[in-house]
TIKEKOL-138147 format. One line per 4 residues: for each residue x, y, z of C-alpha. Coordinates in steps of 0.2 Angstrom, whole numbers, padded with zeros to 4 digits. Layout:
<nodes>
X:Y:Z  ...
</nodes>
This chain:
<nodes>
-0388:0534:-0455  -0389:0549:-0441  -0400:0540:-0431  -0392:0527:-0433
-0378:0531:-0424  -0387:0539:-0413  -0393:0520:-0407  -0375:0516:-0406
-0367:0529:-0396  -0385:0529:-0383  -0380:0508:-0383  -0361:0512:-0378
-0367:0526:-0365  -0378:0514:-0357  -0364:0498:-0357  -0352:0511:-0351
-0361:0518:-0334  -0367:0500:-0331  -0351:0496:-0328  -0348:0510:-0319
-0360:0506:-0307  -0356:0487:-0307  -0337:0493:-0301  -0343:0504:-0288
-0356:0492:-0281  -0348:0475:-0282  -0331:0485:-0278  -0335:0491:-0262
-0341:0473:-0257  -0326:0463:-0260  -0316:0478:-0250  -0327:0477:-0236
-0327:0457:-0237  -0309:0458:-0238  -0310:0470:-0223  -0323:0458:-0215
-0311:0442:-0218  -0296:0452:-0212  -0305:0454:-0195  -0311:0436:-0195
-0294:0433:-0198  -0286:0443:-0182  -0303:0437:-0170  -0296:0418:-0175
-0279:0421:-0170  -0281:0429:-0153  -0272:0424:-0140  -0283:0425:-0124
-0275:0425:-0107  -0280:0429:-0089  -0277:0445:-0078  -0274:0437:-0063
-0263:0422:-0071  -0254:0427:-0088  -0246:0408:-0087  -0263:0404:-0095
-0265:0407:-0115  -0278:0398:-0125  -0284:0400:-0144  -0301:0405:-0141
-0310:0416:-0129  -0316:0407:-0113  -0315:0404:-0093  -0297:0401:-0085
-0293:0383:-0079  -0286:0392:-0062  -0296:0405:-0056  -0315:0402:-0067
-0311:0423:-0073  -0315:0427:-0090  -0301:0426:-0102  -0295:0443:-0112
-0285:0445:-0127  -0268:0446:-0126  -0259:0462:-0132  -0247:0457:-0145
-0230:0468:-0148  -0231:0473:-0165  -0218:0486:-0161  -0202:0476:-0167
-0193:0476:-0148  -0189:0461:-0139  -0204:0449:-0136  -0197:0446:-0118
-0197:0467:-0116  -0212:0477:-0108  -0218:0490:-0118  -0224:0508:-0108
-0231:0523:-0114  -0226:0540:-0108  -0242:0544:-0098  -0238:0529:-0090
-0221:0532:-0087  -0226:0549:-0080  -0239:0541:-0067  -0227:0528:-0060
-0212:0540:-0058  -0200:0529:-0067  -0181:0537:-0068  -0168:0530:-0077
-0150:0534:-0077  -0135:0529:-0090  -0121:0517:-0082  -0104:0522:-0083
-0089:0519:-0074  -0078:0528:-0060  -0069:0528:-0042  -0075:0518:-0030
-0078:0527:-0014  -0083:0522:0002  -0088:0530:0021  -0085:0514:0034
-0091:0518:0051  -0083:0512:0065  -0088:0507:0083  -0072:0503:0097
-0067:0502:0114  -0052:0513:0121  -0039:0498:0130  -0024:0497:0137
-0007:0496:0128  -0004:0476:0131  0016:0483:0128  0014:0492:0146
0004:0481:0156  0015:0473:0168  0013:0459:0183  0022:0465:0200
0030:0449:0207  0038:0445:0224  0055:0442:0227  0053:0436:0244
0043:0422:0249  0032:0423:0265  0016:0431:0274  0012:0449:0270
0012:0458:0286  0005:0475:0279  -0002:0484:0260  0001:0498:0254
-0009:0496:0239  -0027:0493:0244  -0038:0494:0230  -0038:0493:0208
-0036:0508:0201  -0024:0518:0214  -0009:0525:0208  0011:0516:0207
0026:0525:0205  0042:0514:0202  0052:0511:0218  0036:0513:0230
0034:0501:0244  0019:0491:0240  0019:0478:0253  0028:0472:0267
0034:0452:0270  0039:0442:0285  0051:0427:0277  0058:0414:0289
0070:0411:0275  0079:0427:0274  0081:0426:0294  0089:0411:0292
0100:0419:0277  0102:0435:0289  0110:0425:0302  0120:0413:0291
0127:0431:0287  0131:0437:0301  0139:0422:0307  0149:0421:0291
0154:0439:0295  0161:0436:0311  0175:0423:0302  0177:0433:0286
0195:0436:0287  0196:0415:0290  0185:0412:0279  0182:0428:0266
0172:0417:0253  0158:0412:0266  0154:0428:0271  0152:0431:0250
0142:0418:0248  0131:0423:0262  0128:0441:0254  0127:0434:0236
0112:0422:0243  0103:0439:0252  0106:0446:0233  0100:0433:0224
0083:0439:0235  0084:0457:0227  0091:0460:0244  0103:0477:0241
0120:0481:0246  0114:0495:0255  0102:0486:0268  0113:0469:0269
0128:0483:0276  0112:0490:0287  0110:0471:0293  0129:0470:0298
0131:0485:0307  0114:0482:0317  0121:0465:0321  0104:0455:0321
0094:0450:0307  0078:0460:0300  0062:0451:0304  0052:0460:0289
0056:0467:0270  0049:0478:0262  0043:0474:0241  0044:0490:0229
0034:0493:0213  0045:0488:0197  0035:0500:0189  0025:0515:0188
0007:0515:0182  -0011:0512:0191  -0015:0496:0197  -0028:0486:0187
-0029:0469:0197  -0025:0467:0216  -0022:0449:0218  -0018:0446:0235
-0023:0451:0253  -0017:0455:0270  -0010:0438:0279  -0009:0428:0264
0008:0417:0260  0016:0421:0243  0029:0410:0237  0046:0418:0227
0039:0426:0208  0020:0425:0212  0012:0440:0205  0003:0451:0220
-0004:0465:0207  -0005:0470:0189  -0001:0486:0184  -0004:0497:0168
0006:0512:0163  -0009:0525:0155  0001:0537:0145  -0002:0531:0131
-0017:0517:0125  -0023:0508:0112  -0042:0512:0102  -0047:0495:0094
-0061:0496:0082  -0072:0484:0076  -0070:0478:0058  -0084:0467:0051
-0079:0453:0039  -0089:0465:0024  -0078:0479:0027  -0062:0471:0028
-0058:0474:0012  -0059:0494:0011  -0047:0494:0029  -0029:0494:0027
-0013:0499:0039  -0009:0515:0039  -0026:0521:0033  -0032:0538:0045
-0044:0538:0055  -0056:0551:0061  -0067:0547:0078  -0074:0555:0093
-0075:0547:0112  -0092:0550:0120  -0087:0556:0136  -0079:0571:0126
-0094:0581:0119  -0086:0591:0105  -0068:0585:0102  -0062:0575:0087
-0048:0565:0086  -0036:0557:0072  -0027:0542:0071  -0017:0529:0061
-0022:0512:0061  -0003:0504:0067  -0011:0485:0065  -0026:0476:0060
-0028:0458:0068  -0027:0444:0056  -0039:0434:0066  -0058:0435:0065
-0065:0434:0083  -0076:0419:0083  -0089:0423:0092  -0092:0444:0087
-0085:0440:0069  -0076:0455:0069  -0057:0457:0065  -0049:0474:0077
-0041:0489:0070  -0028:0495:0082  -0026:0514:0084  -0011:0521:0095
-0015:0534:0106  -0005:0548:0117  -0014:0552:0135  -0001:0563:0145
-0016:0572:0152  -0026:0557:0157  -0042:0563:0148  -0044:0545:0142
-0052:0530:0149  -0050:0512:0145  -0067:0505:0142  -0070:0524:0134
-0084:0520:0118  -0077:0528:0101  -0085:0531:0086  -0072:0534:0070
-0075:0535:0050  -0063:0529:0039  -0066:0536:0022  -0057:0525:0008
-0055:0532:-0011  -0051:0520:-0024  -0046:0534:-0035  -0026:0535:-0031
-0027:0517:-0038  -0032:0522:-0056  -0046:0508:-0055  -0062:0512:-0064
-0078:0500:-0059  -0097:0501:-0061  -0109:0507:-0048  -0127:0509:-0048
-0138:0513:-0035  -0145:0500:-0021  -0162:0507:-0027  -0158:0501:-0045
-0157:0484:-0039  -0171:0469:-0036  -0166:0453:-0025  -0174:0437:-0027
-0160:0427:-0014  -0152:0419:-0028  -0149:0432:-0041  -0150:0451:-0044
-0158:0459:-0058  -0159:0477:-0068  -0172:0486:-0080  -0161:0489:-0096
-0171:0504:-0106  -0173:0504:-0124  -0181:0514:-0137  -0186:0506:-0154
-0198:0513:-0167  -0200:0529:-0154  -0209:0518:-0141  -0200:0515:-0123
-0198:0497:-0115  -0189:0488:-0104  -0180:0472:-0102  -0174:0462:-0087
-0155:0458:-0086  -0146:0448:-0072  -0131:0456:-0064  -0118:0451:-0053
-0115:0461:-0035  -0098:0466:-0028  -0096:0475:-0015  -0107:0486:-0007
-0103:0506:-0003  -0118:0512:0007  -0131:0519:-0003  -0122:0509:-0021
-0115:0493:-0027  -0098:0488:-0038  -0106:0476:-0054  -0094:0464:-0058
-0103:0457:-0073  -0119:0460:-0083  -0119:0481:-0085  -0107:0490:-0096
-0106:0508:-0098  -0119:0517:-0109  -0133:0506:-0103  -0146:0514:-0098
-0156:0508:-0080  -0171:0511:-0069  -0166:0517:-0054  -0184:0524:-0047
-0199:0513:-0048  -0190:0496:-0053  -0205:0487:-0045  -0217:0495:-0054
-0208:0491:-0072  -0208:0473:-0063  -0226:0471:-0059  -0232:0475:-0076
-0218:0461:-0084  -0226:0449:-0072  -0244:0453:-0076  -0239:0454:-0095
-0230:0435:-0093  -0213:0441:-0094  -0197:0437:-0088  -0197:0445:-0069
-0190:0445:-0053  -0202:0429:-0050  -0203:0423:-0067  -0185:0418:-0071
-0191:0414:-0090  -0206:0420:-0099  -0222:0410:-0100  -0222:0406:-0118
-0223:0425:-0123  -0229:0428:-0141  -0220:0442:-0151  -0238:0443:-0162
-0232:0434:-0177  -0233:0419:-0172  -0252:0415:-0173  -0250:0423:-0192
-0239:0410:-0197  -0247:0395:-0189  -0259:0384:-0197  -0276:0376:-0189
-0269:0359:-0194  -0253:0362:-0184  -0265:0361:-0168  -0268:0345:-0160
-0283:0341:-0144  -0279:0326:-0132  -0280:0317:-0118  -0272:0308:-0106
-0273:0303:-0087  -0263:0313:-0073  -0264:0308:-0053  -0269:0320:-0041
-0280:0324:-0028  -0286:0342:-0027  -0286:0358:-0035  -0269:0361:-0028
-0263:0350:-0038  -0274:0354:-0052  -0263:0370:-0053  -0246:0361:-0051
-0251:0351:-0066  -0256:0364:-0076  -0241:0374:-0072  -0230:0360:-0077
-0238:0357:-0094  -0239:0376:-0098  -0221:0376:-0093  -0218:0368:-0114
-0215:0379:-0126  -0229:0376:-0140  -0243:0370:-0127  -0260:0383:-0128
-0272:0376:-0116  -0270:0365:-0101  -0284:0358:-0092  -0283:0345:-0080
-0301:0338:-0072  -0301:0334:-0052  -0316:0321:-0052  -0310:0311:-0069
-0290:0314:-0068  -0289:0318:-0084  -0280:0333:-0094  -0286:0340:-0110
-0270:0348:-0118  -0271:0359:-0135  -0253:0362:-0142  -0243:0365:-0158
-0236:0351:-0165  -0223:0359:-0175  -0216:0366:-0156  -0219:0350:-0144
-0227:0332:-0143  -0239:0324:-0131  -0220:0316:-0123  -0215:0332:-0120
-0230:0338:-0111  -0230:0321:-0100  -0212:0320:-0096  -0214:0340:-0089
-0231:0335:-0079  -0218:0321:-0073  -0203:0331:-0066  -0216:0341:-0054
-0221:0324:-0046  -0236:0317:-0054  -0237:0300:-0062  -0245:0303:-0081
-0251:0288:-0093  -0234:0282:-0099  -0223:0291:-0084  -0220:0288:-0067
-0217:0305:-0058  -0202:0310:-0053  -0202:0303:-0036  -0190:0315:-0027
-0203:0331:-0032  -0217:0319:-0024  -0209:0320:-0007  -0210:0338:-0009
-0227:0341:-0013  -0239:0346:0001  -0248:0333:0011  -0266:0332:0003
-0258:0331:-0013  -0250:0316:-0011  -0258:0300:-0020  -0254:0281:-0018
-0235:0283:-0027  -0236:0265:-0029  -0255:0262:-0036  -0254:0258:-0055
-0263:0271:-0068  -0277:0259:-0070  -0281:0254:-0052  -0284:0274:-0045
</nodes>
């Protein structure tokens, strides 16, 4: 009976580290075959792409259509941001010098320099005019720039006229108590001549006429245009000078069509004059011209100045600085530094920093400039306060969006980036092969039509052969269809099986890409 059970319990022993043994064999096998098949698994859904052209993703591992390079894997995101976003490390954070700064909203400010010219005050620039027609017998004014006082004889004039008139006085005088109202008339006429009551008595008690009269300055100033010259013959109201009174002139100061905005009348004015080293000056802006000057494309800012002493010069060069704060206005906008911003002519962009799941990236955003204020511009749309920006090494963040195919300053939209579920998801029957003729000529064109067909969302390899004008195409079928892929190849000019290309992208196409428009498919 012992024994037995001694058989019994020996037997059960046996069973039990048998299968013991089994586990831990035939266990470890189905782990590492699950582990195997889960590697398979991630090597078949690789994405492989090309350094030098991230447009290009293909399902297996191979050379790229473009360039002949090796393909490598594409990283995948698996980090829950944005697919469009660029993902950064710290370390590479550190090497590039990438700032960022937090937007938020305040007073607009801005220093406008300004360049001008002293003038003269238009209000006192006067024309000396004669009185008296006939030949000037003799100058007293020579030269521009000499000095006028008012009631100084400038010029002296022979008239025949007012002989004539000096002798119709005389006569008349002889007869005034016969006749009292031709002797008024003939003193009224010698008036009318700016003749004064003082000389025409002088002419009466001489008892012959004068044969010359003097012209006096109506005015007192420096003259700026000598017009006529010993000898000639001026005729009643012709101008014989110009002449400027230079106690007081104007500084006009260019405004460029930019800056118009930020200058205002009545707005103060700090500037300094060339000529005079050391010394600042302030003024009010009285008038700004409503008129842009045509040719400069400059409005003016008029300043009135005092110049009692004569240190100033017409034609004196002025620089001046007009600070304008926005901050009296109560008006609170958004500026970001010039440095934060990437042109590309037809828009503006940003990098917008986020952190999700402890890892930094950054994401392109369009903005809209307003005006500019030096070293800063207003957004008017596509920031708001809190955001946070690169401001130092933007183009660094956008080279490694362009490498990774991502939206960037020259990639308007991404190039069909993956977030990294996507290969998870689909299934090997979902992917169809074909082909189909393209026109073309050379390898130009070889990479406008790959371009175009990579251009659909869903496509995964493009191929397009020079010498056979065909193009292998591997794409999703649940994304896109074979029409889809012709009608794109279409728009960039290229006639396809069952399309004709779009024939105003033809005429754009450079010269040895251009193939008999109107061949037929069939007869290339």
């Amino acid at each position: 009976m012992i024994t037995t059970y001694k058989k019994t319990a020996k037997t059960i022993g046996i069973l039990l580290i048998g299968l013991l043994l089994g586990w831990v064999i035939f266990g470890d096998n189905n782990s590492e075959k699950d582990s195997h098949d889960h590697k398979t698994e991630q090597i078949e859904n690789t994405i492989w792409t090309c350094s030098m052209h991230p447009q290009i993703k293909q399902p297996e591992a191979g050379k790229c259509p473009l360039c002949g390079m090796d393909l490598i894997p594409l990283e995948t995101n698996n980090s829950g941001a944005d697919p469009n976003a660029i993902v950064m490390s710290e370390n590479a954070l550190k090497l590039a010098n990438i700032q960022t700064m937090v937007v938020g909203a305040g007073a607009v400010s801005k220093e406008i320099r300004l360049n001008g010219k002293i003038q003269f005050d238009e209000r006192k620039t006067f024309a000396q005019t004669t009185h008296i027609p006939g030949r000037i017998e003799r100058l007293t004014i020579n030269f521009t720039g000499e000095k006028v006082s008012k009631g100084q004889t400038i010029a002296v004039v022979y008239s025949p006229e007012i002989v004539t008139a000096q002798d119709e006085l005389l006569q008349a005088y002889s007869i005034k108590n016969l006749q009292p109202a031709l002797f008024e008339a003939a003193k009224q006429k010698l008036r009318n001549w700016k003749i004064s009551d003082n000389t025409i008595s002088r002419i009466i008690s001489s008892g012959k006429p004068f044969q010359q009269f003097p012209i006096t300055a109506d005015v007192s100033g420096i003259v700026i245009t000598k017009k006529v010259n010993l000898g000639d013959y001026v005729e009643r109201g012709m101008s014989l000078y110009e002449i400027a009174d230079v106690s007081s002139l104007w500084v006009l100061f260019d405004v460029y069509e930019s800056d118009l905005k930020w200058v205002k009348v009545d707005d103060k004015v700090n500037y300094s004059i060339a000529s005079l080293p050391g010394e600042t000056f302030e003024g009010i802006i009285s008038f700004l011209d409503p008129i842009i000057n045509s040719q400069t494309r400059v409005s003016t800012a008029r300043v009135e100045v005092e110049n009692t002493k004569g240190f100033l010069k017409p034609e004196m060069f002025v620089n001046g600085v007009l600070k304008n704060d926005s901050s009296a206005t109560q008006s609170k906008e958004i500026i970001i530094p010039k440095s934060a911003i990437m042109w590309t002519g037809e828009r503006s962009i940003v990098y917008i920093k986020n952190i999700i799941d402890s890892k930094i990236s950054f994401q392109l955003k369009e903005v809209i400039l307003g005006t500019s204020t030096g070293d800063s511009y207003v957004i008017k749309d596509g920031l708001a306060s809190g955001e946070e920006i690169v401001i130092n090494g933007t183009f660094t963040v956008d080279a490694a969006a362009q490498l990774a195919g991502k939206p960037s300053m020259m990639n308007k939209t991404s190039e069909k980036v993956m977030s990294g579920h996507e290969n998870h998801t689909m299934d090997k029957s979902q992917l169809t092969t074909l082909t189909f003729g393209v026109r073309g000529n050379c390898t130009m064109c070889k990479e406008t039509i790959e371009k175009a067909a990579y251009s659909i969302d869903g496509l995964l390899k493009a191929n397009w052969d020079v010498d056979k004008k065909k193009i292998e195409v591997t794409f999703n079928s649940k994304k896109t269809s074979e029409m889809e892929i012709q009608k794109a190849i279409a728009s960039s000019g290229y006639d396809t099986e069952k399309i004709n290309g779009d024939i105003n992208a033809y005429n754009k196409l450079p010269s040895c890409c251009l193939y008999d428009h109107k061949m037929k498919m069939n007869q290339q």
